[in-house]
C-alpha positions as CSV (number, residue, x, y, z in Angstrom):
1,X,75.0,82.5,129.4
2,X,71.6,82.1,130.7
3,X,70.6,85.9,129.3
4,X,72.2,84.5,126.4
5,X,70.7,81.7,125.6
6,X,67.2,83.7,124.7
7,X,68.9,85.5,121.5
8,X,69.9,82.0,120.5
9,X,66.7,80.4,120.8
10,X,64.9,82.7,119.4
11,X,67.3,82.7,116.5
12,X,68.8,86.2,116.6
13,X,72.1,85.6,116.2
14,X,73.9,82.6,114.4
15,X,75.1,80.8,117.2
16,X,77.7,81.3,120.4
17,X,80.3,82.3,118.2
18,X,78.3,85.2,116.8
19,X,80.4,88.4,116.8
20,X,77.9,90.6,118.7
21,X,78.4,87.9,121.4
22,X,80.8,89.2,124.7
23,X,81.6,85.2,124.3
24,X,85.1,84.2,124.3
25,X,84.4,82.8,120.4
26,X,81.9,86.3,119.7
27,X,85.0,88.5,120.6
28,X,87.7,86.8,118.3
29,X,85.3,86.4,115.7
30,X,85.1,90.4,115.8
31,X,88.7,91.3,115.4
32,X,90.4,90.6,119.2
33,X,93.7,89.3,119.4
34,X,94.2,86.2,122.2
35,X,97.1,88.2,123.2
36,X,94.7,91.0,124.0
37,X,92.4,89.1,126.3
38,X,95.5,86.9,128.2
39,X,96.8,90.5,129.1
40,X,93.1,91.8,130.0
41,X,92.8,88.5,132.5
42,X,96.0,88.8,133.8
43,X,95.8,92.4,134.7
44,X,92.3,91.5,136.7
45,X,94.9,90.1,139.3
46,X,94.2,87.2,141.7
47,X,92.0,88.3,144.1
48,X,88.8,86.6,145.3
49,X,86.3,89.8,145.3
50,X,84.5,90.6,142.8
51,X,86.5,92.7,140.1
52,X,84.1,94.7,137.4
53,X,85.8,95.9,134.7
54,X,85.1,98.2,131.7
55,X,84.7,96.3,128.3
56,X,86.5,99.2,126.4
57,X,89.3,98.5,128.1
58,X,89.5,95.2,126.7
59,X,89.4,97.2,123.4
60,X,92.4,99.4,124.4
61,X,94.4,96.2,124.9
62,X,93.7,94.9,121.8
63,X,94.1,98.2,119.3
64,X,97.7,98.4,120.8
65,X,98.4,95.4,119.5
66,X,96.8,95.5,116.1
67,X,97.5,98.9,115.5
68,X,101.5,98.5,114.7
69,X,100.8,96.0,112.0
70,X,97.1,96.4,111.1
71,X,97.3,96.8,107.0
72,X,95.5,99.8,106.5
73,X,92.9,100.6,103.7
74,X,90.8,104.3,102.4
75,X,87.6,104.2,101.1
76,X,84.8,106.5,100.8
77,X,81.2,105.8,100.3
78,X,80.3,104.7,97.2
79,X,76.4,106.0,97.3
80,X,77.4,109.7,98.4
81,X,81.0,110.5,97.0
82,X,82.3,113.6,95.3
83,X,84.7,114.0,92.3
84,X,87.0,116.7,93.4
85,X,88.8,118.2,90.1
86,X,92.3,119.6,91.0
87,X,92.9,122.2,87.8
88,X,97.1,122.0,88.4
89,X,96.8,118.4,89.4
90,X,98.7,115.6,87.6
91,X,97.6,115.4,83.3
92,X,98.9,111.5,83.7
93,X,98.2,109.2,86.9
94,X,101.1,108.4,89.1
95,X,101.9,105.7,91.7
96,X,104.0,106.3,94.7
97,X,105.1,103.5,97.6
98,X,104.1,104.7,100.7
99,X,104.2,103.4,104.3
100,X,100.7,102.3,105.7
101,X,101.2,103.8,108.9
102,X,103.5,106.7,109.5
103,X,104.8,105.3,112.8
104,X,105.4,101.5,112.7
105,X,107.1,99.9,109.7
106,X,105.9,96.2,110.7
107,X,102.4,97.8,109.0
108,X,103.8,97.6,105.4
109,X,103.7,99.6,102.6
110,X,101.0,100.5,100.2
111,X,100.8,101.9,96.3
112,X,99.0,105.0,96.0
113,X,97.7,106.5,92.9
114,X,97.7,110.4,92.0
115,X,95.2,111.6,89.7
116,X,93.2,114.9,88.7
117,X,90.5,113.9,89.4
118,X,89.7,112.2,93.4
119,X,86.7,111.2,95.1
120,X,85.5,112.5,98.4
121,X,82.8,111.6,101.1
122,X,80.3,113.8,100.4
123,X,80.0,114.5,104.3
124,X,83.4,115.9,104.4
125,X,82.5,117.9,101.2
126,X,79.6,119.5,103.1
127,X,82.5,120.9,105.8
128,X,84.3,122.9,103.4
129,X,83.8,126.7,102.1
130,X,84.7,128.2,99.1
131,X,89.0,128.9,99.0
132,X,89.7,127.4,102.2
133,X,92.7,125.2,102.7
134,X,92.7,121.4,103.2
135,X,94.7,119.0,103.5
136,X,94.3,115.9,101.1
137,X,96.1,112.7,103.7
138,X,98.8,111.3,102.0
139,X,99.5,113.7,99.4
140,X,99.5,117.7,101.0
141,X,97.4,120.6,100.6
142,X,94.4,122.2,98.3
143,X,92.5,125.2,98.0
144,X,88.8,124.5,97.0
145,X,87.7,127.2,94.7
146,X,84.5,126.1,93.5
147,X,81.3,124.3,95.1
148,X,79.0,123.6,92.5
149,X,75.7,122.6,93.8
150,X,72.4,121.9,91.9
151,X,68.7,123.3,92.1
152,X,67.9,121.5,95.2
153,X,71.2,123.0,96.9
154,X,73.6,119.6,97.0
155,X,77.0,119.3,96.3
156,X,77.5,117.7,93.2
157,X,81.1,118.4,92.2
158,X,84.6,120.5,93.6
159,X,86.9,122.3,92.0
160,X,90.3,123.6,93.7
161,X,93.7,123.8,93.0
162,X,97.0,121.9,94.6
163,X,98.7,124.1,97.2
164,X,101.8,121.6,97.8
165,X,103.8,124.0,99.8
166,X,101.1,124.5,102.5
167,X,101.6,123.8,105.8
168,X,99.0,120.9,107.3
169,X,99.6,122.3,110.3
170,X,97.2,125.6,109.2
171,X,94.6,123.4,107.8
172,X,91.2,122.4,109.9
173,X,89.9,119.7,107.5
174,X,92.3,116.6,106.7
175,X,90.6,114.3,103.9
176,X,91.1,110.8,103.2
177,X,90.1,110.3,99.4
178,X,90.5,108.0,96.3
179,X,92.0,108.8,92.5
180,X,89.3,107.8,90.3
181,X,90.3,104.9,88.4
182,X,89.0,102.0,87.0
183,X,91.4,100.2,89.6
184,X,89.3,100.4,92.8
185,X,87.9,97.9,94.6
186,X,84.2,97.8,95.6
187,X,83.9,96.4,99.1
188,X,81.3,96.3,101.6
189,X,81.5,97.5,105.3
190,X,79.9,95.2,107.9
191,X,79.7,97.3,111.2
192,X,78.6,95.1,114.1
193,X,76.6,96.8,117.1
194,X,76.0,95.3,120.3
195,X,73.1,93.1,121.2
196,X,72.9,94.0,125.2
197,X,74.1,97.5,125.6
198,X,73.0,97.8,129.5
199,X,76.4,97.4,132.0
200,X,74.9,95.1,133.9
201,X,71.9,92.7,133.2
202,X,69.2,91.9,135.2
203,X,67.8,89.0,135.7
């Protein structure tokens, strides 16, 4: 707490509790689950010598305990997505129920929207060739036919065509995208770094 003490003074974080913080408060502010660190403390054992041990596993503990019933969300960036125009793809939008995790049920379910048209991250855009096979998550398989690109040689717009009875199995490129509606939801992503990335600090 001593090493810590500086970034507080010195006001670069909020306070104790700030997520960047390997404090008890820091780490349950940025997602962990008390389960996840009574198991973490009680796998360190009861032995007197000193016991170092790796803060991802910490981590591991935790996501196997979220990940069964952690709701989960797509989105792609809003400053660099892609309009992807499926020529064979639905004329009206449709919703279908779907689980939010293929494996555990305790996750929930989710409402999904089908369109022609679909957004993609333009840096998954950028990995795919002209007729290759992809597989769109959640939905099954397209053939991009066109890349249009303009003068200065970006992407701006795909064309392809739904290829439902491919396999996924054959496809190298799995995308995650969004129908475009007027129904999504803007959001913004906080990522949180660390502030002392060295093992062990010095004094």
């Amino acid at each position: 707490k001593r090493k810590l003490l500086w970034f507080v003074q010195n006001g670069k974080v909020d306070g104790w509790d700030d997520p960047r913080f390997p404090t008890v408060q820091g780490i349950v502010r940025r997602g962990l689950k008390i389960e996840a660190l009574i198991q973490f403390i009680l796998e360190q054992g009861a032995s007197k010598n000193l016991n170092l041990m790796e803060w991802d596993k910490l981590w591991t503990l935790n996501k196997k305990i979220i990940d069964p019933v952690c709701p989960r969300h797509t989105a792609v960036i809003e400053e660099r997505r892609l309009l992807l125009t499926l020529t064979n793809g639905p004329d009206k939008p449709f919703v279908r129920i779907i689980p939010r995790h293929k494996k555990y049920d305790g996750a929930g379910e989710k409402a999904t929207t089908y369109t022609k048209r679909i957004w993609l991250d333009y840096a998954d855009a950028e990995c795919i060739s002209v007729d290759e096979e992809v597989t769109l998550m959640d939905w099954g398989n397209a053939i991009v036919k066109e890349i249009i690109k303009d003068q200065d040689g970006n992407i701006t717009q795909l064309v392809g065509v739904l290829h439902l009875e491919g396999s996924v199995k054959t496809t190298k490129l799995k995308l995650t995208w969004l129908a475009e509606t007027n129904e999504l939801v803007n959001l913004s992503l906080v990522e949180f770094d660390y502030l002392i990335t060295k093992k062990k600090v010095l004094s």
